[in-house]
C-alpha positions as YAML, in Angstrom:
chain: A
units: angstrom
residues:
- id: 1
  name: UNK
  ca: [100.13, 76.08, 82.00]
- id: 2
  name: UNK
  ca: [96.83, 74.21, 81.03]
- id: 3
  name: UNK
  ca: [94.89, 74.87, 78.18]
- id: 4
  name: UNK
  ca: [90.97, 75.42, 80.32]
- id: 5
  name: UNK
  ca: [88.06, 74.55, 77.91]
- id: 6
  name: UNK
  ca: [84.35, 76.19, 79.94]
- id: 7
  name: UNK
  ca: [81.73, 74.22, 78.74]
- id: 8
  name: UNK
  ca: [78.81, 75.84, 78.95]
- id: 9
  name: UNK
  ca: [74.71, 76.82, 78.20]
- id: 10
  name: UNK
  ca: [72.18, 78.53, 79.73]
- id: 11
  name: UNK
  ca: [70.10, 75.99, 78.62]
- id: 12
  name: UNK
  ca: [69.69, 72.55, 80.28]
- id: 13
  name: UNK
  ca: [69.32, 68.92, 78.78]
- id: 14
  name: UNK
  ca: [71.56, 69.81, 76.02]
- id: 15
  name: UNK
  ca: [74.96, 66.98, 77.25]
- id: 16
  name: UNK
  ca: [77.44, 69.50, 78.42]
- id: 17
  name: UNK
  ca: [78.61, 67.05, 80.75]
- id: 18
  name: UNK
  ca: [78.47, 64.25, 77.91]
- id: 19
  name: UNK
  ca: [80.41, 66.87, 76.39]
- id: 20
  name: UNK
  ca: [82.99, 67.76, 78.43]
- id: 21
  name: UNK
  ca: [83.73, 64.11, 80.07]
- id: 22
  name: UNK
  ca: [83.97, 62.91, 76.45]
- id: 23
  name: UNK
  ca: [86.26, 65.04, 75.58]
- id: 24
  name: UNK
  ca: [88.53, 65.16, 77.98]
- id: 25
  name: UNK
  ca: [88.49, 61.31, 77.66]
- id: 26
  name: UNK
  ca: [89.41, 61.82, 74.26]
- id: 27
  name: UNK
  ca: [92.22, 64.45, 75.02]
- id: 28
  name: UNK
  ca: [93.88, 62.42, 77.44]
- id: 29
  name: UNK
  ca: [94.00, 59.10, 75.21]
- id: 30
  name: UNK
  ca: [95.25, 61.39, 72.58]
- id: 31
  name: UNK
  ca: [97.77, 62.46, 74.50]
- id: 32
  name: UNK
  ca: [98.81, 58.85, 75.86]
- id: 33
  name: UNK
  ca: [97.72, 59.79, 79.62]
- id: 34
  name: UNK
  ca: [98.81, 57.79, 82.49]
- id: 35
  name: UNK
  ca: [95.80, 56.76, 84.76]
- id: 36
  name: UNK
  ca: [97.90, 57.56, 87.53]
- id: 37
  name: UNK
  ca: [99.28, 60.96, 86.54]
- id: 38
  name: UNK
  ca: [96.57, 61.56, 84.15]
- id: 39
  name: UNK
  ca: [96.88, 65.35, 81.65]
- id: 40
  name: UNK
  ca: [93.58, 65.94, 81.44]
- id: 41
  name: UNK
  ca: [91.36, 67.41, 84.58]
- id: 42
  name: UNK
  ca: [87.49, 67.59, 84.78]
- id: 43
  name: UNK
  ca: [86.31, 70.25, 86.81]
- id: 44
  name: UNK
  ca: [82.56, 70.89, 87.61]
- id: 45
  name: UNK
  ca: [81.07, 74.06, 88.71]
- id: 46
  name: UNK
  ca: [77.30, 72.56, 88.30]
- id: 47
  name: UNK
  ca: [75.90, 71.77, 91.89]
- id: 48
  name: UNK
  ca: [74.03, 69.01, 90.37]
- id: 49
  name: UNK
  ca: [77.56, 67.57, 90.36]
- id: 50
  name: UNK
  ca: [76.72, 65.60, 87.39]
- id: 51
  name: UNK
  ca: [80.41, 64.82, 86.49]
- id: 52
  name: UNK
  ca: [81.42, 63.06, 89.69]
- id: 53
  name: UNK
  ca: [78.36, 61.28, 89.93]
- id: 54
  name: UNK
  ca: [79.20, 59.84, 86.61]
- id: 55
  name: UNK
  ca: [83.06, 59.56, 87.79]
- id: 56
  name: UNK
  ca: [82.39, 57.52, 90.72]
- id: 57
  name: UNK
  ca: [79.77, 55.18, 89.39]
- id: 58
  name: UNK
  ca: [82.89, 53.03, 87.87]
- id: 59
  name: UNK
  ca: [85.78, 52.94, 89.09]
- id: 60
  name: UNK
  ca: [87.94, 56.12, 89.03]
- id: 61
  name: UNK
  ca: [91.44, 54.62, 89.01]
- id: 62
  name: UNK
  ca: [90.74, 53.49, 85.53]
- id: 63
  name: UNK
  ca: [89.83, 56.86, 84.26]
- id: 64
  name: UNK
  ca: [91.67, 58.94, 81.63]
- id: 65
  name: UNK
  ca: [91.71, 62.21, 83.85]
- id: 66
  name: UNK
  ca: [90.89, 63.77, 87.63]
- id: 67
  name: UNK
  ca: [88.53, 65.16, 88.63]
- id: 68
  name: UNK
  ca: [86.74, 67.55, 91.19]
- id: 69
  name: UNK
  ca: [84.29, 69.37, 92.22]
- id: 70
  name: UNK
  ca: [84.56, 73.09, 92.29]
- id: 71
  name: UNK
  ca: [80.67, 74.60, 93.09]
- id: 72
  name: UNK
  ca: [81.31, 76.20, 95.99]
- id: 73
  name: UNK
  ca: [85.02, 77.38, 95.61]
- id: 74
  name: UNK
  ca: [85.39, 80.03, 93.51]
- id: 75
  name: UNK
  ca: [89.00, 80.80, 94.62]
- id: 76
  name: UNK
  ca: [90.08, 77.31, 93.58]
- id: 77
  name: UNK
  ca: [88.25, 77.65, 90.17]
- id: 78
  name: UNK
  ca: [89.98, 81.01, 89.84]
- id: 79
  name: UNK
  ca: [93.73, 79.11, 90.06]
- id: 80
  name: UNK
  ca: [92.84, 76.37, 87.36]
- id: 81
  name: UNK
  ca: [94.59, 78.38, 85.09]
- id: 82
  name: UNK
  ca: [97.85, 77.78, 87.34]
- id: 83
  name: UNK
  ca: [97.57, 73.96, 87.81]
- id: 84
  name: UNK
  ca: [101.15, 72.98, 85.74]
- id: 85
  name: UNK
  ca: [100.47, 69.20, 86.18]
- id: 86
  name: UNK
  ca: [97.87, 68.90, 83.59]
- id: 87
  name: UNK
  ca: [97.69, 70.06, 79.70]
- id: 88
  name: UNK
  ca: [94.07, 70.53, 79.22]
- id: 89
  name: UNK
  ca: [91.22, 71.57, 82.08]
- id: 90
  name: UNK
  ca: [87.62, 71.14, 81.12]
- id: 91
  name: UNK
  ca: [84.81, 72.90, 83.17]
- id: 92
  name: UNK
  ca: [81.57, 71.34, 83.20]
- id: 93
  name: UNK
  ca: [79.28, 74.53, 84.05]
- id: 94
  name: UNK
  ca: [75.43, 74.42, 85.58]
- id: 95
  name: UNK
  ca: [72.67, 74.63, 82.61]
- id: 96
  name: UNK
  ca: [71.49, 77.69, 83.95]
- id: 97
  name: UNK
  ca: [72.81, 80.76, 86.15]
- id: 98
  name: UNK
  ca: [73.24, 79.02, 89.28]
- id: 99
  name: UNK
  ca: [76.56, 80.24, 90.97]
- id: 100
  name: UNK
  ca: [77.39, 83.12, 89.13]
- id: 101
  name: UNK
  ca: [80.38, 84.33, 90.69]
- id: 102
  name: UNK
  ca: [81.91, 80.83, 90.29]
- id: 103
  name: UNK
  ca: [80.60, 80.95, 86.50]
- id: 104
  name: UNK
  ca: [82.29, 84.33, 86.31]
- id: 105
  name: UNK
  ca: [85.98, 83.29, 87.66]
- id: 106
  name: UNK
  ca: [85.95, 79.91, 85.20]
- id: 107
  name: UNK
  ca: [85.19, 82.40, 81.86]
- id: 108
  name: UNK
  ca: [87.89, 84.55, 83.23]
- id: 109
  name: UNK
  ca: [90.69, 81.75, 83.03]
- id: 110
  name: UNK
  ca: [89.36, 80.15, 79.99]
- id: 111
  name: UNK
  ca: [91.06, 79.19, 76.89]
- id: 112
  name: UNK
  ca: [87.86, 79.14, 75.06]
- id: 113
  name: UNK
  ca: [84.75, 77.93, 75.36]
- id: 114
  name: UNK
  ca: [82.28, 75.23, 74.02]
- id: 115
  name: UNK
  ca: [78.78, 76.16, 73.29]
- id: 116
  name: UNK
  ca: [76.61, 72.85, 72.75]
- id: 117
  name: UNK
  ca: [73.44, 72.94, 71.54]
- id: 118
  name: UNK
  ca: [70.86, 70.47, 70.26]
- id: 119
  name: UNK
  ca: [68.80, 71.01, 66.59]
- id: 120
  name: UNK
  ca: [65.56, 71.98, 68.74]
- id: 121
  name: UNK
  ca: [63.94, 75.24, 68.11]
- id: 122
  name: UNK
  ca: [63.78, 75.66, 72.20]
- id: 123
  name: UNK
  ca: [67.63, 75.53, 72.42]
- id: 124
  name: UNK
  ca: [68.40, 78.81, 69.70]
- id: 125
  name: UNK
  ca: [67.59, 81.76, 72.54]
- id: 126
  name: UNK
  ca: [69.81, 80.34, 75.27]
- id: 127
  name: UNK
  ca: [72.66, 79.63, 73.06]
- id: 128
  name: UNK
  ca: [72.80, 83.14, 71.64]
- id: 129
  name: UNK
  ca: [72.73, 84.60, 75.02]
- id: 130
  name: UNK
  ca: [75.39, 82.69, 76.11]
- id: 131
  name: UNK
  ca: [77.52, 83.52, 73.21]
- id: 132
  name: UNK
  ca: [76.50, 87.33, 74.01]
- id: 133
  name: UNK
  ca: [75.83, 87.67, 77.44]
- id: 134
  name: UNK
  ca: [79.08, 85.78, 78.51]
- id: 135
  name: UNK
  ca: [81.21, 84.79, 75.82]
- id: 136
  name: UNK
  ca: [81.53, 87.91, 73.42]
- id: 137
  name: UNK
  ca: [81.92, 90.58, 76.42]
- id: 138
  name: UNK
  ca: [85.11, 88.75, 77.69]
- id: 139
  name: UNK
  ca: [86.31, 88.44, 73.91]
- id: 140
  name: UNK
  ca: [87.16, 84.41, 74.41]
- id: 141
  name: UNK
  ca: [87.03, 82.21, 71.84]
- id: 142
  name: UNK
  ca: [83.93, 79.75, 71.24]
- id: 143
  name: UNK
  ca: [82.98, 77.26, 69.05]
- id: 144
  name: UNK
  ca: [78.91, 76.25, 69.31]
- id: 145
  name: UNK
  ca: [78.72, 71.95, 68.91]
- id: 146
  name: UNK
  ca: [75.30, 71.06, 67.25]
- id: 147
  name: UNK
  ca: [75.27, 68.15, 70.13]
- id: 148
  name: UNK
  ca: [72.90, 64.60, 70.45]
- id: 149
  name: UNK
  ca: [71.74, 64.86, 66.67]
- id: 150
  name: UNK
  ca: [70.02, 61.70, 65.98]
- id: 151
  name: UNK
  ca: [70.19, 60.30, 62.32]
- id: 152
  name: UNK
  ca: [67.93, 58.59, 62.59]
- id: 153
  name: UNK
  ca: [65.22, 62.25, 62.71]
- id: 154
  name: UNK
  ca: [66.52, 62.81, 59.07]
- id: 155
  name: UNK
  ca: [68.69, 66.24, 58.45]
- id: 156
  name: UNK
  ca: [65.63, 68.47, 58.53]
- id: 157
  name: UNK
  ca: [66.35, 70.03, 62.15]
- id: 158
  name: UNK
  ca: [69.85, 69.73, 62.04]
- id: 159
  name: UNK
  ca: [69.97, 71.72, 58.93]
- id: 160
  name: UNK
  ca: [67.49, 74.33, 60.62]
- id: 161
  name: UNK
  ca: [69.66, 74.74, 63.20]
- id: 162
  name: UNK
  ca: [73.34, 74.99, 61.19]
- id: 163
  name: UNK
  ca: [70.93, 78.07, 59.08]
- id: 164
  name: UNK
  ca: [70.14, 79.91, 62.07]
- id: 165
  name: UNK
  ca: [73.54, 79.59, 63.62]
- id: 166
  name: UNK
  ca: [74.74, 81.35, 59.76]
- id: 167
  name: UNK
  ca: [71.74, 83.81, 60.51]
- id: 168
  name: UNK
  ca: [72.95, 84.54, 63.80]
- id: 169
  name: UNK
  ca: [77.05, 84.50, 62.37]
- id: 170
  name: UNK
  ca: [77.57, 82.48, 65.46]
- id: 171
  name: UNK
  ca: [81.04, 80.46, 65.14]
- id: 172
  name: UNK
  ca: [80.30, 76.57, 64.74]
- id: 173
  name: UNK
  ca: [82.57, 73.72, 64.89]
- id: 174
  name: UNK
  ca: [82.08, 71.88, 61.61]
- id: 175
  name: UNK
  ca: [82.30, 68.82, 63.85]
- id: 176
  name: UNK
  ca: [78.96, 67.19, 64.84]
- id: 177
  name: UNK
  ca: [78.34, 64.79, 68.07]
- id: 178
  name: UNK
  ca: [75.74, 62.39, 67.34]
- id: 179
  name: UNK
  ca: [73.04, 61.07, 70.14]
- id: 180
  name: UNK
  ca: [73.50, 57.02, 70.74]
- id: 181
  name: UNK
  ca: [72.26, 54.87, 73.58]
- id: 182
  name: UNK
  ca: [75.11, 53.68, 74.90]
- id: 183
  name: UNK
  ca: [76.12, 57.61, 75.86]
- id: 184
  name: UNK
  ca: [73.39, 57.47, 77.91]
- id: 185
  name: UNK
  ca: [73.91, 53.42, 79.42]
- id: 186
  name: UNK
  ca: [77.70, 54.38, 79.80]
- id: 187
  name: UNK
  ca: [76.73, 57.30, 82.25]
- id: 188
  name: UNK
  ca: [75.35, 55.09, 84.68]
- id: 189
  name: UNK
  ca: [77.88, 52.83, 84.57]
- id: 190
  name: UNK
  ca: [80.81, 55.35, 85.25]
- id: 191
  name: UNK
  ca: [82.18, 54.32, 81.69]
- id: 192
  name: UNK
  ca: [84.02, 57.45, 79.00]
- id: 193
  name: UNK
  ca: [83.84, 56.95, 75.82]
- id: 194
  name: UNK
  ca: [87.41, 55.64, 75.08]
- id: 195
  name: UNK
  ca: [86.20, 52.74, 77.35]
- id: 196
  name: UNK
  ca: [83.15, 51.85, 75.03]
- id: 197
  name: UNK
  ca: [83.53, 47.66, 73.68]
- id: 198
  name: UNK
  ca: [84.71, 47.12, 70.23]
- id: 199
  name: UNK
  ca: [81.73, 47.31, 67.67]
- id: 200
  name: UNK
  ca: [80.78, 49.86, 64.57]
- id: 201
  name: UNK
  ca: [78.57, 52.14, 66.85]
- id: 202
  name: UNK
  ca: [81.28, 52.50, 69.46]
- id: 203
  name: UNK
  ca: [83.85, 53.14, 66.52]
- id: 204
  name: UNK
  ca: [81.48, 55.94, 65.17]
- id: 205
  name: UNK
  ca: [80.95, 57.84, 68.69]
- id: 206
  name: UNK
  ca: [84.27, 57.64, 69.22]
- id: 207
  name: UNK
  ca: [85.25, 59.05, 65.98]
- id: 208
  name: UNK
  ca: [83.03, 62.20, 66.63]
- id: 209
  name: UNK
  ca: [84.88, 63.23, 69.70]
- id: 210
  name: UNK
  ca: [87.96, 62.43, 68.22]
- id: 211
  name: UNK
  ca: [87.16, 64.82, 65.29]
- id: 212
  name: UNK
  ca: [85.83, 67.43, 67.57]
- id: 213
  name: UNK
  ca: [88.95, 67.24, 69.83]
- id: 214
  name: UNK
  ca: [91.35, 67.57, 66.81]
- id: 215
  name: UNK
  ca: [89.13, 69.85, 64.88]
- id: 216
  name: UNK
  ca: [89.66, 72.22, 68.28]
- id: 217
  name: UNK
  ca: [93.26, 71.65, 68.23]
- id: 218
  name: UNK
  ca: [93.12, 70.13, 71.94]
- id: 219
  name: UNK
  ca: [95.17, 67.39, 70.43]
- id: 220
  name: UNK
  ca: [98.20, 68.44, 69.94]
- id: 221
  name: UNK
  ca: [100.43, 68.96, 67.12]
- id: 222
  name: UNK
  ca: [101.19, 65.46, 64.73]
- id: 223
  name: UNK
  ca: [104.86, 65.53, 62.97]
...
């Protein structure tokens, strides 16, 4: 049965969907998918639908994994767990509480969940509730991502944030994804990040999902 990886926030703007695309991306090159029986499904339960609009802006024969989207059927999201062809599932949830009975059955089936959130002050409340509103009842395991850092600000908010998430003995993945452009550009193109040119900066963003991925064990073991 799959491994199913909820990716979610009750706060908006901070790349779950970068998140969740990425990593599954990375998951299913790490596993040596086939395009055309791919391991690696992305499901979204946002109605924003912000993971098939990315999908099918390229072209989605030449993507690492499926996808679908799942809004609307909650009994569908509630047999993801069941779905034998694939190895990992990754739900890309809404950034708020918008279909909460669909929210509701994806925790239930979960492996875990990921928790991203960005070094801005405004981001601190929502992730905490998440963790204990939805995460902590259910007793599934999390990891928080400090998500989008940009280097380029310095360390001063990241560090804020990795003290409050000590203050708040919330469980952090040591693993950081930094904010570049060509996230953003490879959105609108329909592009994952295992399809990013050859180049430092590529090498780099790849390397953070990569770590992230392996520091999650979604990976795999390696002999």
């Amino acid at each position: 049965m799959p491994k199913v990886h909820v990716v979610v926030s009750q706060k908006g703007g901070v790349g779950k969907t970068t998140l969740a695309v990425n990593l599954a991306a990375t998951v299913s090159n790490v596993l040596g998918g086939d395009p055309e029986h791919p391991p690696v499904l992305v499901a979204s339960i946002d109605p924003q639908a912000s993971a098939v609009w990315w999908a099918e802006r390229g072209d989605p024969d030449a993507l690492p994994f499926d996808f679908d989207q799942l809004d609307d059927r909650p009994d569908e999201v509630a047999k993801l767990a069941d779905l034998d062809e694939y190895a990992h599932v990754f739900i890309d949830a809404p950034g708020s509480l918008a279909r909460p009975a669909v929210l509701a059955r994806a925790l239930d089936v979960a492996t875990d969940a990921i928790v991203p959130v960005i070094p801005e002050p405004l981001a601190y409340g929502p992730t905490e509730r998440t963790v204990l509103d939805l995460i902590q009842p259910r007793n599934l395991p999390y990891r928080v991502v400090r998500n989008l850092w940009d280097r380029r600000d310095g360390h001063l908010d990241l560090d804020a944030l990795t003290d409050w998430l000590d203050e708040q003995k919330l469980r952090y993945a040591n693993s950081i994804i930094r904010r570049y452009k060509m996230h953003t550009t490879a959105a609108a193109e329909g592009k994952v990040v295992t399809q990013y040119p050859n180049g430092r900066t590529a090498t780099e963003a790849k390397n953070d999902f990569l770590a992230l991925a392996l520091e999650l064990g979604y990976g795999g073991t390696v002999a």
